[in-house]
N, C-alpha and C positions, 0 to 999 in steps of 0.2 A: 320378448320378455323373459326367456328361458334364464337370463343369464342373472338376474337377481332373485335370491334365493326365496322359499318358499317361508310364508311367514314372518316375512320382514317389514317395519314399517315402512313406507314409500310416499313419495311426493311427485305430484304429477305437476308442469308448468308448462301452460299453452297459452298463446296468441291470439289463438282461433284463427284468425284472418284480420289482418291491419287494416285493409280498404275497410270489410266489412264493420268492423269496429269503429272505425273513422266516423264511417259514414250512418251510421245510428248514435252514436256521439253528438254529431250536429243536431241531431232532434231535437228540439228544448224538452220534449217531455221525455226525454229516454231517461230510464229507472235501471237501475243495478240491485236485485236484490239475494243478501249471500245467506248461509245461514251453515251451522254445525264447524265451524271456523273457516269455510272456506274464504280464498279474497279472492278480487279483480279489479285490476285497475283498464284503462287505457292504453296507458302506457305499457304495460309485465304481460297483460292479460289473467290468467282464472290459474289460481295455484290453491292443489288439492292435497291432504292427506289420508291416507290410506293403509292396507295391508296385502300385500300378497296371499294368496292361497297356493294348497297343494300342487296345482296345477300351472302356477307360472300367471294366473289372471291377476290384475290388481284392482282391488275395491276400493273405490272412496267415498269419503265420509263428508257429507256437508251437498250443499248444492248454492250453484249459481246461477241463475236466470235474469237476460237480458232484454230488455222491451224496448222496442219505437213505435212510432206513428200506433200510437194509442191501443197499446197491444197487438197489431197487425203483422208486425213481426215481433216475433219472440223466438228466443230463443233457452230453454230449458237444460242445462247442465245437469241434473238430478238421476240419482242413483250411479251414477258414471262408474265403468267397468273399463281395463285396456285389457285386452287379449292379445295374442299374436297377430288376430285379425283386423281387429279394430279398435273405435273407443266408439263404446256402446251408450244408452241413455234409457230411461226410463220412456217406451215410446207416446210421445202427449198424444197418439191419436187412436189408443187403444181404445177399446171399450168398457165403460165402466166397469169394473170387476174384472174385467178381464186384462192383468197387467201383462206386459209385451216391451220386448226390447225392440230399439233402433239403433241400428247401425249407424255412426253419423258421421264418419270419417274412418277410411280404411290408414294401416299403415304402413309402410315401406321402411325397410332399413336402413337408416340413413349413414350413423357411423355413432360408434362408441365415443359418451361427451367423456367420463373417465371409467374408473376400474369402478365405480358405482353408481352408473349411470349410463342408459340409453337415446338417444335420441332418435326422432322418427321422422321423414317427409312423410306429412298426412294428403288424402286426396279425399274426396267428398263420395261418400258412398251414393249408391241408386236408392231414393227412395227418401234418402234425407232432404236431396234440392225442395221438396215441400213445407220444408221450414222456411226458405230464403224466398219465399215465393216463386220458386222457380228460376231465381235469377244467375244462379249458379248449374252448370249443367254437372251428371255425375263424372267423377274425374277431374275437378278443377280441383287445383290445390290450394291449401289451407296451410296456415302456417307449421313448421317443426314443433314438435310435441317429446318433452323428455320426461322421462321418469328415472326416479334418484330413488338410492335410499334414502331415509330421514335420518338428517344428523340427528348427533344423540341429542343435544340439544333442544329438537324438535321431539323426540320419544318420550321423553321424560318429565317435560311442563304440563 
């Protein structure tokens, strides 16, 4: 993340995982619900806006959360942070008042997409396979994950 400047707007665009997406897709009751502008489709996956801080982390604004098999799996995009380390989330299995981050995918350096933008190979952190009901062990990779700055276009609406 070093390499987009501090205090910049930014756009996150992930995948997540295609099978996995696929395959909670086929659910008749799978639910997408976005809110604070974020989208997701199917096809793009969950595209986030944001800001960078001091530190090189990036913050975004909005949350996306994905449901099947009648809540049984869910999946919670909210609060979402990329760090050097990872992309983080608001942890669901905190305790009340007691809010907690989850690591939910670590990242790897994949390759620079341009002079304003990074791209990442994600791998699935320890501790997050409990969202996926386990069906993922940690280390299974997930789709590339970039983050851009925001065209101006996107800063300015």
């Amino acid at each position: 993340m070093s390499s987009l400047p501090p205090g910049r707007p930014v756009v996150l665009e992930w995948g997540i995982r295609s099978s996995l997406v696929a395959y909670m897709a086929r659910d008749p009751r799978f639910t997408v619900e976005t809110s604070g502008g974020a989208t997701f489709t199917v096809e793009d996956g969950v595209r986030l806006a944001g800001t960078t801080d001091a530190s090189g982390t990036a913050h975004f604004e909005g949350s996306v959360v994905l449901r099947a098999h009648d809540g049984a799996l869910t999946l919670p995009l909210t609060a979402v942070q990329v760090s050097d380390t990872g992309l983080s989330i608001d942890d669901p299995g905190a305790e009340p008042g007691q809010p907690g981050r989850l690591v939910l995918v670590h990242l790897d350096a994949a390759h620079e997409g341009d002079a304003a933008a990074q791209v990442f190979a994600t791998r699935l952190a320890a501790g997050a396979d409990a969202l996926f009901m386990f069906n993922y062990l940690p280390d299974s990779p997930f789709d590339p994950l970039t983050v851009r700055e925001a065209p101006l276009r996107e800063r300015y609406c």
